[in-house]
NUKEFI-495979 format. One line per field, with one value per atom (N, C-alpha, C): residue number from 1; residue in three letters; atom name; x, y, z. Coordinates in steps of 0.001 Angstrom, whole numbers, plus 500000, padded with zeros to 6 digits. Layout:
residues N
seq = NUM ...
type = ALA ...
atom = CA ...
X = X ...
Y = Y ...
Z = Z ...
END
This chain:
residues 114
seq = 1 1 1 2 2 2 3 3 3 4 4 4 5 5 5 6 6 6 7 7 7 8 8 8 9 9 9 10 10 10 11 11 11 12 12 12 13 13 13 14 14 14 15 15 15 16 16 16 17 17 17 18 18 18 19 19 19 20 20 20 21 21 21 22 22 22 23 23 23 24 24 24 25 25 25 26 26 26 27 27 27 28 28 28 29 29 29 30 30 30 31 31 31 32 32 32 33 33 33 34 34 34 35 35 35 36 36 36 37 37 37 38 38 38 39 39 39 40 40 40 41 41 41 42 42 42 43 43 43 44 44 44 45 45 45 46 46 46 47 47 47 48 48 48 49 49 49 50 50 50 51 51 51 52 52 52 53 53 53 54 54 54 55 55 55 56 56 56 57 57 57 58 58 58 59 59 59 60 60 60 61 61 61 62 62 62 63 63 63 64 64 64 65 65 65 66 66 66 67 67 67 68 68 68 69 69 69 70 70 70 71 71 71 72 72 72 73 73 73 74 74 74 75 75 75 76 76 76 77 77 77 78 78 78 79 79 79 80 80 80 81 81 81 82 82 82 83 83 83 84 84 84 85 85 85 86 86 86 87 87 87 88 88 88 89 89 89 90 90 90 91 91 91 92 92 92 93 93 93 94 94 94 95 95 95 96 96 96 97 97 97 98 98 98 99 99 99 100 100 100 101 101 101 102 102 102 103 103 103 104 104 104 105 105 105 106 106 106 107 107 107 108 108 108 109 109 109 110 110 110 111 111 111 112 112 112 113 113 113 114 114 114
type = UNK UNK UNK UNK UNK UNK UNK UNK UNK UNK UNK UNK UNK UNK UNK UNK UNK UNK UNK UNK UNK UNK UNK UNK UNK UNK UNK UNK UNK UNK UNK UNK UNK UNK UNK UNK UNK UNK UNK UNK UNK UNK UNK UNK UNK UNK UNK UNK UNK UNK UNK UNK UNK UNK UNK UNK UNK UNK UNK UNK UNK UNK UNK UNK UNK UNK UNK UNK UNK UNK UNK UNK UNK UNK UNK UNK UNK UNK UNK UNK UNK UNK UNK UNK UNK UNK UNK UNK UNK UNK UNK UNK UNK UNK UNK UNK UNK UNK UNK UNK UNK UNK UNK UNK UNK UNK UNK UNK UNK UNK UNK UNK UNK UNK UNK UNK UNK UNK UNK UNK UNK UNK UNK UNK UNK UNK UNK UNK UNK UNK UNK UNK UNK UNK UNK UNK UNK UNK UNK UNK UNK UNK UNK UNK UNK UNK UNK UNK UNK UNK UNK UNK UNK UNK UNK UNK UNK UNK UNK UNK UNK UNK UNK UNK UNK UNK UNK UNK UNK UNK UNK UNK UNK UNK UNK UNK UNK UNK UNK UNK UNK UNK UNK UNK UNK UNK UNK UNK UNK UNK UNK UNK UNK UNK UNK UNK UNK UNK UNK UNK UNK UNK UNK UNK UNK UNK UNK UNK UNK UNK UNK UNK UNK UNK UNK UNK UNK UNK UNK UNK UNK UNK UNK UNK UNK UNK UNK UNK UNK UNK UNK UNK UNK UNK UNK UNK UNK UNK UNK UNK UNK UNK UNK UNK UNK UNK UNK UNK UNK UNK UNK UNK UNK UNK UNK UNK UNK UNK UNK UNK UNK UNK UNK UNK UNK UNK UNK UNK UNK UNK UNK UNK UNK UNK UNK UNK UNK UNK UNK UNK UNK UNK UNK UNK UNK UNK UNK UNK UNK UNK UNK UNK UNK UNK UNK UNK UNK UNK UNK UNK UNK UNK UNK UNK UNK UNK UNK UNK UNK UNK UNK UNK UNK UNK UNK UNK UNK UNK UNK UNK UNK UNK UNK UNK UNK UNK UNK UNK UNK UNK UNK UNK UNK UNK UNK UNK UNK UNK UNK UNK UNK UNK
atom = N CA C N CA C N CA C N CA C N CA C N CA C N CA C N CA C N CA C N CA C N CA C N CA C N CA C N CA C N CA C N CA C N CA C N CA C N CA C N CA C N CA C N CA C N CA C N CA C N CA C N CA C N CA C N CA C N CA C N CA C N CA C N CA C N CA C N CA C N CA C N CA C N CA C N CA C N CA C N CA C N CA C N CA C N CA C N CA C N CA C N CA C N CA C N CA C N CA C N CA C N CA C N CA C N CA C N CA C N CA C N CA C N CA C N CA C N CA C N CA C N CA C N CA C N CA C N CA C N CA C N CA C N CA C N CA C N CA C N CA C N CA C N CA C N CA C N CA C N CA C N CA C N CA C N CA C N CA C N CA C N CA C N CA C N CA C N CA C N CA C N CA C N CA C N CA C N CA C N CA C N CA C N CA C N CA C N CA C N CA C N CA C N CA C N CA C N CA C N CA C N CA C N CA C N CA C N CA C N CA C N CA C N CA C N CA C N CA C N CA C N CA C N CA C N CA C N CA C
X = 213971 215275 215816 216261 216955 218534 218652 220145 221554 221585 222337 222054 221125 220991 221539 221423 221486 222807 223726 224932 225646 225187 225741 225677 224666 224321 225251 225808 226625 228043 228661 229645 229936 228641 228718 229119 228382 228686 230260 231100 232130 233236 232644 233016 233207 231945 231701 233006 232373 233085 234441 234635 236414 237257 236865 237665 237184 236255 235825 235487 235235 234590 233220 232514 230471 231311 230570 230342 229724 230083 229184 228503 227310 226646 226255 226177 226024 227022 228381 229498 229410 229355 229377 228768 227432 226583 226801 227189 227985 229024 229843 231380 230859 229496 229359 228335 227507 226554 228168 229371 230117 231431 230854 231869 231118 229682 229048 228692 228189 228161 229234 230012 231224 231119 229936 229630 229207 228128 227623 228272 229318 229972 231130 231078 231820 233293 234031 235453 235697 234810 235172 234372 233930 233322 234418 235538 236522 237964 238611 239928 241240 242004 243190 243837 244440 245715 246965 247130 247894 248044 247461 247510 247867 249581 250037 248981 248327 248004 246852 245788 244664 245512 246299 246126 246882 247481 247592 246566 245562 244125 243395 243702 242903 243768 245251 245992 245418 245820 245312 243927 242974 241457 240710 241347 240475 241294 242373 243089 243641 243921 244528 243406 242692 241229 240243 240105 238445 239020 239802 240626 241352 241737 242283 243878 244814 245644 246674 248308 249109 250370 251113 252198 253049 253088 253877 252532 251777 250820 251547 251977 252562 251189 250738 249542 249789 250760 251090 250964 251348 251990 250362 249610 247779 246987 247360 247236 247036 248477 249013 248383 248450 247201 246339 245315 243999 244135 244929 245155 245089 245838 246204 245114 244465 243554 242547 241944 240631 241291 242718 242992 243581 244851 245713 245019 244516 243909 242567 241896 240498 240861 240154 240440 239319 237927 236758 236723 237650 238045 237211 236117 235122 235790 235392 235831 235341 234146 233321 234186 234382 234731 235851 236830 238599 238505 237446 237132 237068 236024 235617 236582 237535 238359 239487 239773 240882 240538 239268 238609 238764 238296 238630 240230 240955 242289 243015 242431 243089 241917 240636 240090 239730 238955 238408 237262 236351 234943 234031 234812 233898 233709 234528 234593 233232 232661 231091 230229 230452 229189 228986 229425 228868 227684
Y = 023754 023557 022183 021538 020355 020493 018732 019336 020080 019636 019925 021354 022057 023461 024155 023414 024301 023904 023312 023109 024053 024534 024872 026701 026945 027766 028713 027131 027762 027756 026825 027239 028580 029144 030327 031955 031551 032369 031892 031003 030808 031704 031436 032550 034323 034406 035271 036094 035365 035827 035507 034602 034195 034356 034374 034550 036331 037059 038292 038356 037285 037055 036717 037257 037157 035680 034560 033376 033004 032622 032390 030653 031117 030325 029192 029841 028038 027042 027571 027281 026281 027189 026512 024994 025667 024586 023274 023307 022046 021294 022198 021416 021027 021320 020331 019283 019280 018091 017540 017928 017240 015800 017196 016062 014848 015071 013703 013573 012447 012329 012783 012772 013273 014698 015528 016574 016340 015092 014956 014082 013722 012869 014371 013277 014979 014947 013940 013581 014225 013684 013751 015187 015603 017058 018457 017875 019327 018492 019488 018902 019614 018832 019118 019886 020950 021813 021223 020576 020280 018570 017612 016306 016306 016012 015319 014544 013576 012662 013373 014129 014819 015374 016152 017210 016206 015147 014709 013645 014011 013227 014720 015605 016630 016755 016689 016224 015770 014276 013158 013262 013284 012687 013978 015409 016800 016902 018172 018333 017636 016667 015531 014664 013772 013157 013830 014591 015628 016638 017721 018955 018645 017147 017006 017903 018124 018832 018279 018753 017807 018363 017403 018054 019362 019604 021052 022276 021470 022968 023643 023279 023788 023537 022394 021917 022250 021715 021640 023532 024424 025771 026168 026036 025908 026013 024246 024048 024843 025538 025856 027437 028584 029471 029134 028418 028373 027961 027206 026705 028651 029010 030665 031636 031151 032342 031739 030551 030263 030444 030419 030584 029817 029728 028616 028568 029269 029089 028476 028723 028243 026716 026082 024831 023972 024350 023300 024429 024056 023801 022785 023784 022774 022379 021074 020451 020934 021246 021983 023203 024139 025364 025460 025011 024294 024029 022540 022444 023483 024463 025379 026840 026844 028236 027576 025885 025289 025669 025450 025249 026982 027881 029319 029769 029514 029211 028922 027572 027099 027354 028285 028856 027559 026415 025554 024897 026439 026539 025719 025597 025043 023119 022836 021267 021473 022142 021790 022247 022974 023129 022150 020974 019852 019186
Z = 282782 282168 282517 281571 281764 282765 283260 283716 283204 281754 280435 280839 280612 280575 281592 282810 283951 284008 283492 283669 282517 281427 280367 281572 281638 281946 282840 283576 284751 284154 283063 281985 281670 281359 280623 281653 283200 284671 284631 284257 285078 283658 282800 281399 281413 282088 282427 283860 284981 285858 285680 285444 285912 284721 283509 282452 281828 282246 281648 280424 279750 278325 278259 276995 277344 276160 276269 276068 274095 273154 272193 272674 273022 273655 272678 271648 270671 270378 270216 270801 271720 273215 274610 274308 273862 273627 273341 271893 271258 271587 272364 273167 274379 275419 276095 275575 275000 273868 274080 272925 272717 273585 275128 276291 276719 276365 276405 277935 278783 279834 280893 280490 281515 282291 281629 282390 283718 284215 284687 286391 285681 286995 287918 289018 290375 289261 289124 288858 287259 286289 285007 284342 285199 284929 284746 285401 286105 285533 284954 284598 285857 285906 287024 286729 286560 285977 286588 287539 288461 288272 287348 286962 285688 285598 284111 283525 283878 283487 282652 283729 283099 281927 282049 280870 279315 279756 279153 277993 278665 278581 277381 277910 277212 275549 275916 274930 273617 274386 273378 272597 273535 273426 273150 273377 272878 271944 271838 270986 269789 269357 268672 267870 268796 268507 267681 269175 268325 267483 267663 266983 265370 265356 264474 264518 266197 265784 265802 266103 266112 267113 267580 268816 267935 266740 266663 266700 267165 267299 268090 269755 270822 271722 271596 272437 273985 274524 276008 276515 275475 275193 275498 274775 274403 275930 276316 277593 278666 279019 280007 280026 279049 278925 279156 278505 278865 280736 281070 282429 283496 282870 283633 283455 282206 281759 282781 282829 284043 285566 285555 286630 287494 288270 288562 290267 290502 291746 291907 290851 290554 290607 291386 291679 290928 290370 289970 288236 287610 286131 285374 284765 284304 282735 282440 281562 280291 279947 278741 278587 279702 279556 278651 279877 278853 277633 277351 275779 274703 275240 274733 274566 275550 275333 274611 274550 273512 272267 272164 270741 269535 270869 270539 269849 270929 270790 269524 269243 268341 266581 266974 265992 265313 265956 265115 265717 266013 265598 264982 263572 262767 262804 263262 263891 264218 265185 265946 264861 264266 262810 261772 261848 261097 261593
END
């Protein structure tokens, strides 16, 4: 297995355990292909729940950018669930995951099927 894999892999355990949801793994798949290298570094792998700045980053550059959405979605509103649903104690908030339960969320799936 490649590193990609063994990282998706462990996406899908943290799906599993910490959120109680089984994973659509092709899904998973594509939103980390999609975070690009950033899986791979200690810092840009894990988003902060607890850093304006981060989530303001997931904001802009996920939601908005890639999502195509817009501030009356109730983005910050978006946020802050997915933030509770992985867990405000869970401190290593993987960045794919977030991507991926935003993406659910906001039911735009089909962005990764092109």
């Amino acid at each position: 297995m490649s590193k990609r894999d063994d990282l998706i892999a462990k996406y899908a355990a943290d799906i599993k355990d910490k959120i109680g949801e089984t994973p659509d793994m092709d899904l998973l798949t594509k939103v980390t292909i999609g975070c690009g290298p950033s899986i791979y570094g200690k810092d840009a792998s894990t988003v902060s729940a607890s850093s304006d700045k981060e989530l303001e980053t997931v904001k802009n550059n996920f939601l908005i950018k890639k999502l195509g959405l817009s501030e009356s979605d109730n983005l910050d509103g978006a946020i802050e669930g997915v933030m509770t649903k992985y867990g405000k104690s869970n401190r290593s908030k993987y960045r794919a995951v977030v991507y991926y339960l935003l993406t659910r969320h906001f039911k735009k799936e089909s962005i990764y099927n092109k």
